[in-house]
N, C-alpha and C positions, 0 to 999 in steps of 0.2 A: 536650164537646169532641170526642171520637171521633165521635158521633152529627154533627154540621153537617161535620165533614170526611170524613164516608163518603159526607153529602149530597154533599156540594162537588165529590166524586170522581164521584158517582154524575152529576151533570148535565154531567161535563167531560165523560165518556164516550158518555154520548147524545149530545152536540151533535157527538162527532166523529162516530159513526156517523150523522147525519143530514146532515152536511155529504161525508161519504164516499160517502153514497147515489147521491149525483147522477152524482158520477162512473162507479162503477162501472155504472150503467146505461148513462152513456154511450159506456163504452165497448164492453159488450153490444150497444146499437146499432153499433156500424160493422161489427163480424163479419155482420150479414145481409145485407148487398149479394151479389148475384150477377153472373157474367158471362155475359154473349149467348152463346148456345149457337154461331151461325153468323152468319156477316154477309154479306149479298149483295150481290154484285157481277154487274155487268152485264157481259156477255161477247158479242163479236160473231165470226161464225163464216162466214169468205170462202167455204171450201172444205173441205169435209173427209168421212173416209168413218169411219163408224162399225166400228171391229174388234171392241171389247167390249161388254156391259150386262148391268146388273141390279140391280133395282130401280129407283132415281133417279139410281145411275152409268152415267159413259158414256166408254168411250175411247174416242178419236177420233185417226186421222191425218190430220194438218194438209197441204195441199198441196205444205209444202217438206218433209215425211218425216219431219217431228215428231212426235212421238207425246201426247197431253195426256188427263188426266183431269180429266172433269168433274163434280164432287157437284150436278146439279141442285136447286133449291130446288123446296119444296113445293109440289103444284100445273102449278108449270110445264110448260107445253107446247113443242115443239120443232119450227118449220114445216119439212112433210115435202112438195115437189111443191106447196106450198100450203094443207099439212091440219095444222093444229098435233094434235101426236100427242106423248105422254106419253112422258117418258124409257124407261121397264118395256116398250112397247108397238115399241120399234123393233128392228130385226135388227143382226146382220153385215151391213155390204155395201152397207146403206143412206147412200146420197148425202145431203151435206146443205149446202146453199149460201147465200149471205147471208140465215143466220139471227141473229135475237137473243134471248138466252137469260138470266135470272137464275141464278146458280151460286152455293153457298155453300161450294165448294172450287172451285179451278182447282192443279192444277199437272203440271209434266213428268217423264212415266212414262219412266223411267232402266232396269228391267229388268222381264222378265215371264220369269217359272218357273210351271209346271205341278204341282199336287199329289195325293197320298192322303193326308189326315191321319183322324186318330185324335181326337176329342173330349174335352179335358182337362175342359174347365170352360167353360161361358157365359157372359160378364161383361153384366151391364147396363147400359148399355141395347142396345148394341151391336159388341160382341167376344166372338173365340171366342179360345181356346188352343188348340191343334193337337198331336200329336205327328207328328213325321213318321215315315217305316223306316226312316232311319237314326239314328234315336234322340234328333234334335233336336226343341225346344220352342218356338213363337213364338208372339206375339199376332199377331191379324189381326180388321181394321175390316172388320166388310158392310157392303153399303150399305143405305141405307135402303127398305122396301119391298120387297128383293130376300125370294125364298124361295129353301131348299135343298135339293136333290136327295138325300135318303136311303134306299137301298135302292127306287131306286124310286118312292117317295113325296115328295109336296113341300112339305117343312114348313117351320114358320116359325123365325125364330132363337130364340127363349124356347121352342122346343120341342124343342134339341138337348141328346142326353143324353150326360156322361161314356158312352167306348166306340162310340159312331155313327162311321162314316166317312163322311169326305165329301172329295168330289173338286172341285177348284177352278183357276183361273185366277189365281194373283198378279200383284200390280202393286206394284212402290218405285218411289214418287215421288220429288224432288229436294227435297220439303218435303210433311211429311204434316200434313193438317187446319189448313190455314192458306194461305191466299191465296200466291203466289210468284211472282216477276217471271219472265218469259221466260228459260230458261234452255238454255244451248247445251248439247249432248250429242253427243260424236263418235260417228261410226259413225250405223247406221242398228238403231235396237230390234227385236228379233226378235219377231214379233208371232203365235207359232203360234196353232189354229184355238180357238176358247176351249171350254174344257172345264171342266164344272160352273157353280160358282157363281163371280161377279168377289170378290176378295181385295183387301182392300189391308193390304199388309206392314208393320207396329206394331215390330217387333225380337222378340231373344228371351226367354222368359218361361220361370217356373219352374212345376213342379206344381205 
């Protein structure tokens, strides 16, 4: 009697764990899906003079004294006088006029600060942590491709170490790493001469 109902128990209990199987894997499938890193958009550019760059960014003021950053997509060239020429490859100062350009960021640059920070920590794939001199903490995005001025030498971001200082150019945009409609900003952006590396401003972060 005990022996057929240990059996009895023994086969109720497999059949749930083989009927339970299906599920649980299926739900392990839907945890792998990923999202697109960047999504490009097509950007047309009447007029505008380049004030920042580095890397594959590029800030640009627009003819009506807007100011905008561009995350060029991979590859991308940007006709200069008629020369398509790489985002990393153009200056300050350079003109650029009904060009069309793929971007996998656009949005409008709201303040630019000048820094010295202190290297907390490197995040991968592309953020640093800062300390600044007055004792605050922030993250901040490179752009991609860009290198960084250290002591003279110009290294790459996976090669910055807690304690390196590095001198840079920030940008806060109206919306970070993500596409953003036209957006008005009084006054006119104070665009001083750009020093070091270009920044884009993340918020603040702890050690």
């Amino acid at each position: 009697m005990q022996t057929t109902l240990a059996r009895h128990l023994t086969h109720s209990v497999a059949t749930v764990v083989l009927l339970a199987a299906p599920a649980i894997l299926a739900q392990q499938t839907t945890t792998t899906t990923t999202t697109p890193q960047g999504v490009q958009k097509d950007i047309n550019i009447e007029s505008a003079e380049v004030i920042y760059v580095s890397g594959d960014s590029v800030v640009l003021r627009n003819s009506d004294g807007s100011v905008r950053l561009l995350g060029v997509a991979p590859d991308e060239k940007i006709s200069v006088n008629g020369t398509p020429t790489a985002p990393r490859d153009l200056k300050p100062g350079t003109q650029i006029t009904k060009a069309h350009v793929r971007s996998v960021q656009t949005s409008t640059v709201t303040n630019v600060t000048q820094i010295d920070g202190t290297v907390v920590r490197f995040i991968t794939p592309n953020s640093v942590i800062l300390r600044l001199g007055d004792g605050t903490v922030n993250r901040y995005t490179i752009p991609a491709h860009a290198t960084i001025s250290v002591g003279g030498q110009e290294v790459r971001p996976n090669q910055l170490r807690a304690g390196m200082t590095v001198s840079a150019t920030v940008v806060q945009t109206s919306q970070q790493h993500t596409h953003s409609k036209d957006t008005t900003v009084s006054g006119s952006v104070p665009t001083p001469p750009q020093k070091g590396v270009l920044l884009l401003f993340m918020g603040p972060a702890k050690e």
